[in-house]
Backbone bond lengths (Angstrom), bond angles and torsions (degrees), N, CA, C in turn:
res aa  C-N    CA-C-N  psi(-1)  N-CA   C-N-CA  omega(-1)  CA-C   N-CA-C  phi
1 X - - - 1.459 - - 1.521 109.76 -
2 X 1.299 116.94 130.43 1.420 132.96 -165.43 1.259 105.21 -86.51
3 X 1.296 148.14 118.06 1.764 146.91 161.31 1.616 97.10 -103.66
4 X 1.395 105.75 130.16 1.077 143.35 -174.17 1.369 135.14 -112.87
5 X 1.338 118.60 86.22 1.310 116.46 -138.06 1.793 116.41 -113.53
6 X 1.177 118.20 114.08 1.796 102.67 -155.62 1.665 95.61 -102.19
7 X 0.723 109.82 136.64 1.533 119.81 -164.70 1.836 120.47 117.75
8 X 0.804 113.09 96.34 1.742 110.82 172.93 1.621 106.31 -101.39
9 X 1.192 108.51 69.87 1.577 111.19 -168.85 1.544 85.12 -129.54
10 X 0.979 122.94 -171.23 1.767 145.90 -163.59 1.944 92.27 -82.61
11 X 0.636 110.39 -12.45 1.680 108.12 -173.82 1.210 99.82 -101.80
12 X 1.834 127.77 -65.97 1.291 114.40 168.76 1.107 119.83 -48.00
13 X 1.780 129.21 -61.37 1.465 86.58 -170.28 1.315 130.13 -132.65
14 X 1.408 107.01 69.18 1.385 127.59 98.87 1.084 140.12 -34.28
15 X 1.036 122.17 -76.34 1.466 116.91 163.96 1.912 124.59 -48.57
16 X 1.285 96.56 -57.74 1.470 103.83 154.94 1.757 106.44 -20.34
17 X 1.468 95.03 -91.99 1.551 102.55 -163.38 1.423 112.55 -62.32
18 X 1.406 146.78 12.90 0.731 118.22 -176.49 1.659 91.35 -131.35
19 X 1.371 134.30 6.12 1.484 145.68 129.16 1.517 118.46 -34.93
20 X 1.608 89.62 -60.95 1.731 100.48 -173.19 1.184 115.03 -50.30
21 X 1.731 108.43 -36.67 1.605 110.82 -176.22 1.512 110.30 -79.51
22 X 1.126 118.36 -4.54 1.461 116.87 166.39 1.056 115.53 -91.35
23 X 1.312 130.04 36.27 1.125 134.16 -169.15 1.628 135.60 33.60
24 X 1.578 104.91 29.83 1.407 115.97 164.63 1.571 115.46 -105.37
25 X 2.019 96.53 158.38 1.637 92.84 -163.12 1.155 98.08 -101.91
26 X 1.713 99.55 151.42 1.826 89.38 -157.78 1.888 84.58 -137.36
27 X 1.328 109.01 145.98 1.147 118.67 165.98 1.457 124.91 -133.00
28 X 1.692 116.47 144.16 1.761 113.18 -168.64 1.248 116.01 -84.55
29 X 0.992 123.98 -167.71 1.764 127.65 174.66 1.640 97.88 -173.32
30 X 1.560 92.60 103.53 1.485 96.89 160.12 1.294 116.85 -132.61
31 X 1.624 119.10 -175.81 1.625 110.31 -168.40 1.604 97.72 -119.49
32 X 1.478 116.75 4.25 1.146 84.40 169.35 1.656 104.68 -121.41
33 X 1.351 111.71 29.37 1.450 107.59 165.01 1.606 136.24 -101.81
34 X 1.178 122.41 151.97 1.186 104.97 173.23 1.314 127.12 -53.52
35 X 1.845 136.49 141.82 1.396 133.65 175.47 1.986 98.41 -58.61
36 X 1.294 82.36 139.13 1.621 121.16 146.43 2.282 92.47 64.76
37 X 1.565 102.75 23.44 1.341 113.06 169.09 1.485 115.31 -76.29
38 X 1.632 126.23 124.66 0.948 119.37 -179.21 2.092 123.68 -110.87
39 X 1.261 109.74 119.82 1.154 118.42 -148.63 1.568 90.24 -85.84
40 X 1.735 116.58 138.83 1.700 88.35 -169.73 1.725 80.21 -104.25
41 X 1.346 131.66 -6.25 1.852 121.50 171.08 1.185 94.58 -30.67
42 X 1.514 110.38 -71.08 1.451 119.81 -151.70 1.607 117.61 -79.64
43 X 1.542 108.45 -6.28 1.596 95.16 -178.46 1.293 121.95 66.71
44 X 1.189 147.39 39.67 1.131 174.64 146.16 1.473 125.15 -158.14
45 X 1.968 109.96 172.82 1.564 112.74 175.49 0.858 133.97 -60.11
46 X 1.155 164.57 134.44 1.482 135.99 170.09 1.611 102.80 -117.11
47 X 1.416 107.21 114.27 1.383 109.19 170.34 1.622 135.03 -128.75
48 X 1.430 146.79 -154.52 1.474 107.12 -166.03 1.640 94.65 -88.55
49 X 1.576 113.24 -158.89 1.361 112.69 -161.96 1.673 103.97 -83.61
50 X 1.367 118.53 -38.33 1.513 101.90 176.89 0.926 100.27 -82.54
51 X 0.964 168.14 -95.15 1.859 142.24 -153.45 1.153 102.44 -10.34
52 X 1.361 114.73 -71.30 1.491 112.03 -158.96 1.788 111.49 -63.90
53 X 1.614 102.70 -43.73 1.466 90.44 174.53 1.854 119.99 -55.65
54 X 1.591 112.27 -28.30 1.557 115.60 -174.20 1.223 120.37 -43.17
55 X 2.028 99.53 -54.91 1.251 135.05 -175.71 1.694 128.80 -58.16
56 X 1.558 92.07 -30.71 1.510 97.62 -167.34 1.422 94.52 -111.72
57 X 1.649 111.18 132.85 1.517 127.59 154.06 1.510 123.26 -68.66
58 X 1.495 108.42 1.75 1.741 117.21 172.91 1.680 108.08 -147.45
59 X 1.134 117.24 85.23 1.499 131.96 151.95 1.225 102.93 -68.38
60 X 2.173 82.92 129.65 1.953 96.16 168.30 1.569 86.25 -143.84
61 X 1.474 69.74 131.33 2.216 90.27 -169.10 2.079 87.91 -81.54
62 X 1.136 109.24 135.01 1.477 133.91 -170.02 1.320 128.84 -107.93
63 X 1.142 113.05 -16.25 1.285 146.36 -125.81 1.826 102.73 -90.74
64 X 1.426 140.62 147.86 1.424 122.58 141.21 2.053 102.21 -51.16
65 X 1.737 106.58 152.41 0.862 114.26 -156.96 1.806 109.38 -84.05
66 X 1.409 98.76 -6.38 1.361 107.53 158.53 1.495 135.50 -63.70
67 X 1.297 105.70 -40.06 1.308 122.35 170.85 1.570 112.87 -95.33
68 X 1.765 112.07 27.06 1.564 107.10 166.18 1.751 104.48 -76.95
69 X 1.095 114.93 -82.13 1.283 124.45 -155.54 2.264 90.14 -47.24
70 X 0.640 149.44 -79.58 1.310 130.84 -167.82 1.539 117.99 -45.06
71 X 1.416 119.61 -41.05 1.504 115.69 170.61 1.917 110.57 -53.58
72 X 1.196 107.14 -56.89 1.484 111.35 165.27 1.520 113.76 -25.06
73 X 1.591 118.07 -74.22 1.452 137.44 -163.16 1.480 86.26 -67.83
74 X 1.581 139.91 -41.42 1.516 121.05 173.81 1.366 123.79 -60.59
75 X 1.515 121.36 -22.78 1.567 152.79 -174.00 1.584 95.97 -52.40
76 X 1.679 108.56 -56.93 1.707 113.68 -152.72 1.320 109.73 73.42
77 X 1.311 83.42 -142.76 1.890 97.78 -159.04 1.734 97.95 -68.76
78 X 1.887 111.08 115.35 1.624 97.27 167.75 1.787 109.13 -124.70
79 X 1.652 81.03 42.89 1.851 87.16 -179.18 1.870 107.88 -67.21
80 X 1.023 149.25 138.16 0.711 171.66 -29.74 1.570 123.73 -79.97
81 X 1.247 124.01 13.35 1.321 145.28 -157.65 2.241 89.02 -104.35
82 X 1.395 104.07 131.05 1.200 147.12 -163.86 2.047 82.65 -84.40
83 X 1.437 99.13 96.01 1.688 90.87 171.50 1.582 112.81 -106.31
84 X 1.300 120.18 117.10 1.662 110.85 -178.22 1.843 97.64 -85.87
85 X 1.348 117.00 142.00 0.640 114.37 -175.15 1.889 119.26 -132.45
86 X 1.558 112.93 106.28 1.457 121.68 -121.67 2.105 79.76 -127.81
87 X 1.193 120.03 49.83 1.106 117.90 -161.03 1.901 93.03 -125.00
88 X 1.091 121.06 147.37 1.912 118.61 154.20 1.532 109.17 -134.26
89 X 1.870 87.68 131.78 1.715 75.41 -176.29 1.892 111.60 -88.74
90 X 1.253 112.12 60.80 1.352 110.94 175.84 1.188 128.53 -17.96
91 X 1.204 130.09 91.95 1.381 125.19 171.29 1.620 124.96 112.88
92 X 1.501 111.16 -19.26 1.475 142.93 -147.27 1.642 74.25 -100.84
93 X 1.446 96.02 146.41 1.362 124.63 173.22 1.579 111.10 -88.94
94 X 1.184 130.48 127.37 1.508 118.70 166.08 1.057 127.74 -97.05
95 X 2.085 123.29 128.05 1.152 96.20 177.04 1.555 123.49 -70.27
96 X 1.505 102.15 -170.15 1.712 97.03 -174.66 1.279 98.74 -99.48
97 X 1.208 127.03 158.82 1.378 121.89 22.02 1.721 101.05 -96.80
98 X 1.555 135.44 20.67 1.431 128.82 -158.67 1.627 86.17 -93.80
99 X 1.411 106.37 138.99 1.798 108.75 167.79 1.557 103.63 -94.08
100 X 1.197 96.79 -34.77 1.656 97.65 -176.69 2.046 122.97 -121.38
101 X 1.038 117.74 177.20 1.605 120.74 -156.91 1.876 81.09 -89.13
102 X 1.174 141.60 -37.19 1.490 133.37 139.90 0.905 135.01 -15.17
103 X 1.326 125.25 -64.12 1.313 134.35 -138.70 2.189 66.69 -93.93
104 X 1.708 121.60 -46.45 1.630 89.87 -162.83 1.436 102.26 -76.59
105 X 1.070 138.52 -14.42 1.785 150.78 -177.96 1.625 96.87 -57.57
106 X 1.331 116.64 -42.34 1.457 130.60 166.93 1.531 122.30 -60.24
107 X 0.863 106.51 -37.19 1.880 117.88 -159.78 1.970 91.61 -103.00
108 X 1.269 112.82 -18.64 1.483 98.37 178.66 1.632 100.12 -109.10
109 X 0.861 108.30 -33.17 2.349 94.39 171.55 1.606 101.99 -80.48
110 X 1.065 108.96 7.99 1.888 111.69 152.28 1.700 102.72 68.77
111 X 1.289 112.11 175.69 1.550 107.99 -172.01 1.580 124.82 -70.10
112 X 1.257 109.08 -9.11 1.501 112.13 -175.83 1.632 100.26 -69.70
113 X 1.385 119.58 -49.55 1.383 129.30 178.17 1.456 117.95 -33.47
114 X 1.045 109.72 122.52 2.308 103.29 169.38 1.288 89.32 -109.42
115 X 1.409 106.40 117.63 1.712 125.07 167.38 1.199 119.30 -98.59
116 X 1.557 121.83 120.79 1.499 129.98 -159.30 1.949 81.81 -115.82
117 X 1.830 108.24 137.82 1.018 104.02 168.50 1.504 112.20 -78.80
118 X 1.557 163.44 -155.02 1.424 136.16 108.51 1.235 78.85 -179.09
119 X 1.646 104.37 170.76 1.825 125.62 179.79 1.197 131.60 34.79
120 X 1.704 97.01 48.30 1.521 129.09 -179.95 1.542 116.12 -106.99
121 X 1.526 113.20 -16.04 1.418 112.21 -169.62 1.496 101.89 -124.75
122 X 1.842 116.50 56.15 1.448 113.08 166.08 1.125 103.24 -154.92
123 X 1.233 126.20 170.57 1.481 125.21 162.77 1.127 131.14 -85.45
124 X 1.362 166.17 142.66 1.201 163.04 -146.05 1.541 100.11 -73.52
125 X 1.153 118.94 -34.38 1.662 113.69 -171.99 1.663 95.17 -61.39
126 X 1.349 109.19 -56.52 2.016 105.15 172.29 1.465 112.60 -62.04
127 X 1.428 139.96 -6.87 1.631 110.90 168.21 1.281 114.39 -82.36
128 X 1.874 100.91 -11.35 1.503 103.61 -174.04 1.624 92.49 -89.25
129 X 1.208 134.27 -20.36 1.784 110.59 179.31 1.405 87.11 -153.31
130 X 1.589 111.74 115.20 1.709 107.84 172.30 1.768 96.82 -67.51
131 X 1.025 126.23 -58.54 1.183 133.69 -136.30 1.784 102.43 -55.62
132 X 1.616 101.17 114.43 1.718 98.29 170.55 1.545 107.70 -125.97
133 X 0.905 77.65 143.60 2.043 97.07 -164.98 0.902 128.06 -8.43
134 X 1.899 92.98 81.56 1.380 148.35 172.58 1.347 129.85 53.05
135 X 2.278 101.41 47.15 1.204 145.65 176.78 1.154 130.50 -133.99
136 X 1.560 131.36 115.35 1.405 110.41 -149.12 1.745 82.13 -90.97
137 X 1.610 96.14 154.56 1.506 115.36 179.91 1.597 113.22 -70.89
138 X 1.289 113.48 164.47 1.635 121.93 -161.60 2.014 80.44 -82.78
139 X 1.786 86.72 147.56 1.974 107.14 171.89 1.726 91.40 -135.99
140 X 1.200 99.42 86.62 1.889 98.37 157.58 1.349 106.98 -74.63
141 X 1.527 102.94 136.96 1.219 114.35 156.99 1.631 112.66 -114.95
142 X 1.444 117.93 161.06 1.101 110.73 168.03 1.364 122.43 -162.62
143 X 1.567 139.01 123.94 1.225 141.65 -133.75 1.956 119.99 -176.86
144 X 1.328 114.51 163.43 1.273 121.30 -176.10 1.638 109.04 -107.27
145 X 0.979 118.49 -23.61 1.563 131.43 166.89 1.373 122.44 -78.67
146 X 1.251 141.10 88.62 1.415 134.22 164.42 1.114 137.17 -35.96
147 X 1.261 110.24 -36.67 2.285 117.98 -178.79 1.348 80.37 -86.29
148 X 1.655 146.67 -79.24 1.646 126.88 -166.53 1.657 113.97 -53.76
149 X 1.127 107.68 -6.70 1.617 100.37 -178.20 1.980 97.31 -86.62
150 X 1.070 92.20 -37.91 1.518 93.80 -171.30 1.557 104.77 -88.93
151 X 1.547 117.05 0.37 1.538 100.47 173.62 1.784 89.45 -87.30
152 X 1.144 118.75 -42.14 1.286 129.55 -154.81 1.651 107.83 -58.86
153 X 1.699 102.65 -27.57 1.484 96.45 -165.42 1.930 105.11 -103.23
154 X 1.451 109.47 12.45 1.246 141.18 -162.56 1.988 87.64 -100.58
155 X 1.265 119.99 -53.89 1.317 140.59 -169.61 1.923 103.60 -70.51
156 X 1.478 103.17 -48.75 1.534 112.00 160.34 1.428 119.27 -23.55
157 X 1.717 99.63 -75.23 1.522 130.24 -145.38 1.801 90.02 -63.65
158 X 1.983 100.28 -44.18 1.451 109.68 -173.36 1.691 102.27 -39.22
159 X 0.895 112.00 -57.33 2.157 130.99 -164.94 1.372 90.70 -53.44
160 X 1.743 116.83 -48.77 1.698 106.06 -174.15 1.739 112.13 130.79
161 X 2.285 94.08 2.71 1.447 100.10 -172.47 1.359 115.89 -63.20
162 X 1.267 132.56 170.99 1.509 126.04 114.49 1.004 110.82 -54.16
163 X 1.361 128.38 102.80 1.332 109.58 151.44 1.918 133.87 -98.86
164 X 1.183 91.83 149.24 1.396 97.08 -167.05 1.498 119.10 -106.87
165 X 1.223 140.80 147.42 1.289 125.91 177.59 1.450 104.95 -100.50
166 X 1.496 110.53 140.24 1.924 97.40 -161.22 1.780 89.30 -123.48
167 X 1.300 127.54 5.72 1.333 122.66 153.90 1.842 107.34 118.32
168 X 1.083 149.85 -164.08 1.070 159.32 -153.93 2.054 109.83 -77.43
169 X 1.203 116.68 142.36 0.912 108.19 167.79 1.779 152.18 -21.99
170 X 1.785 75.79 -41.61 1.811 93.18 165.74 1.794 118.39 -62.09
171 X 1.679 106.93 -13.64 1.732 111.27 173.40 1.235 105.14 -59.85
172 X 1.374 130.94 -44.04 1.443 144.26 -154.49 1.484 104.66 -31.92
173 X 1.403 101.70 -50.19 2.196 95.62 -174.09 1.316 94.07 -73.86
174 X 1.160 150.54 -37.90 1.481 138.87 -173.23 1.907 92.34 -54.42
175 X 1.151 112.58 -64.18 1.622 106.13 -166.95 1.492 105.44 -75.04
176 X 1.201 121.82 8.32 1.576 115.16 167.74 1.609 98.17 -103.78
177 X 0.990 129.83 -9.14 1.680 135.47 -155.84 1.769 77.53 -88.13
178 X 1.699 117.27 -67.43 1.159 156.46 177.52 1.672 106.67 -25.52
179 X 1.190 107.93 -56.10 1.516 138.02 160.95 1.852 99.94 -46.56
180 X 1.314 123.35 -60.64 1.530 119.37 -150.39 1.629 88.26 -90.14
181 X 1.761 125.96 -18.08 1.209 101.09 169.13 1.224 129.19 -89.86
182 X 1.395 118.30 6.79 1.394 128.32 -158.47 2.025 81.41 -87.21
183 X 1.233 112.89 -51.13 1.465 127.32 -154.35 1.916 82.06 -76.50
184 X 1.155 148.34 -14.32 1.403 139.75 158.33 1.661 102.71 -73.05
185 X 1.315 119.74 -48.24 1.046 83.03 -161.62 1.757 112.44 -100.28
186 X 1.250 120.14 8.76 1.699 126.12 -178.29 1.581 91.34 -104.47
187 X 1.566 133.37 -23.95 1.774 101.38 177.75 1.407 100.23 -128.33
188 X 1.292 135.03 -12.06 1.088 130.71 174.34 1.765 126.00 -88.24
189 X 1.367 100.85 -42.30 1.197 107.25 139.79 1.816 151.94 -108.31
190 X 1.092 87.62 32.90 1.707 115.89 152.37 1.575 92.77 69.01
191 X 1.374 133.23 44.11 1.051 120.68 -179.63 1.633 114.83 -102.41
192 X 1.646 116.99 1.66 1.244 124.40 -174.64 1.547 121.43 92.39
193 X 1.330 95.35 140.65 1.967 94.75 -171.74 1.631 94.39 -66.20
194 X 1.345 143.46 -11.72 0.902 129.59 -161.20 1.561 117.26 -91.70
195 X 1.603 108.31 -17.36 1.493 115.26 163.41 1.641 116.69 -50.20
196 X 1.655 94.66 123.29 1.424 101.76 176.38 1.473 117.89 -122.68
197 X 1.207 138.91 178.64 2.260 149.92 -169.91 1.561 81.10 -83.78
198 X 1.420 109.26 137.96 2.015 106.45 138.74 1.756 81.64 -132.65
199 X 1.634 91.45 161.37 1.107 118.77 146.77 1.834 138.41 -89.57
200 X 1.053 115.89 102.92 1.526 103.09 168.92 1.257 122.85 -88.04
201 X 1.432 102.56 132.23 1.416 125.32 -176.52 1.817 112.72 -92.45
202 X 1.337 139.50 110.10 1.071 143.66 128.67 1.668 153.15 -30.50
203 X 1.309 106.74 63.61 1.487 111.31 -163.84 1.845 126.70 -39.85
């Protein structure tokens, strides 16, 4: 199974590379590369975004959240293709009726799309190693589809998350809210990009 990842920025690949080492095949999608060019930094293809969206049965939009809705419209058709969508629109106003940068990531790859929220509330230094002192870091997922929620949180565990299921799509602004506090408390309050979520569990 092909994951398809549009963004070659510090978020994709991350995720990227640390897929690959799980022995899944992973391919990029960017717009300013040549199609079907293979980058050997990155250990995979990198080609433009519809190729890569054609190719891959798991699109994860990568993107700053500005450049979601146009990477999408470069995507084409992503009706039945499983889109994780790993974007926060920090700061960005939404129109209504969307509460969250999801719910519009949803409404523009149109209804064929199943949009999984997830790997929105860490910094890239944690997709490249959950594990913080000698605890793997929290992986919310969150979604309206059950089999992509459970491939998605299957894809987590791969990286090394906890992953957690945090409930239906409508969670998404809670884990983007989740997202803007993580960025208070690792640069605003000087706690390091490397601060990551756990969950404690109570027996």
């Amino acid at each position: 199974m092909c994951i398809g990842i549009l963004g070659t920025g510090k978020v994709g690949t991350a995720l990227g590379g640390g897929w690959l080492a799980a022995g899944h095949d992973v391919l990029y999608g960017s717009r300013s590369r040549r199609p079907a060019l293979h980058d050997t930094e990155l250990g995979a293809a990198v080609s433009d975004i519809a190729h890569t969206a054609r190719r891959a049965a798991i699109v994860v939009l990568a993107t700053p959240f500005e450049a979601a809705l146009d990477t999408i419209a470069a995507a084409g058709d992503l009706s039945g293709k499983l889109l994780i969508d790993a974007t926060n629109p920090m700061g960005a106003t939404l129109p209504r009726p969307h509460r969250s940068g999801a719910e519009m990531v949803a409404a523009a790859a149109g209804p064929g799309a199943i949009v999984v929220k997830a790997f929105n509330t860490m910094g890239f230094e944690t997709m490249w190693d959950p594990e913080v002192d000698g605890r793997a870091a929290l992986g919310l997922v969150a979604g309206d589809h059950a089999e992509a929620k459970t491939t998605v949180l299957q894809l987590a565990r791969d990286l090394g998350f906890d992953a957690v299921d945090a409930g239906g799509l409508d969670a998404a602004r809670m884990l983007e809210n989740l997202a803007e506090l993580w960025v208070q408390l690792a640069i605003r309050q000087g706690h390091g990009r490397g601060v990551a979520f756990a969950l404690l569990r109570r027996d």
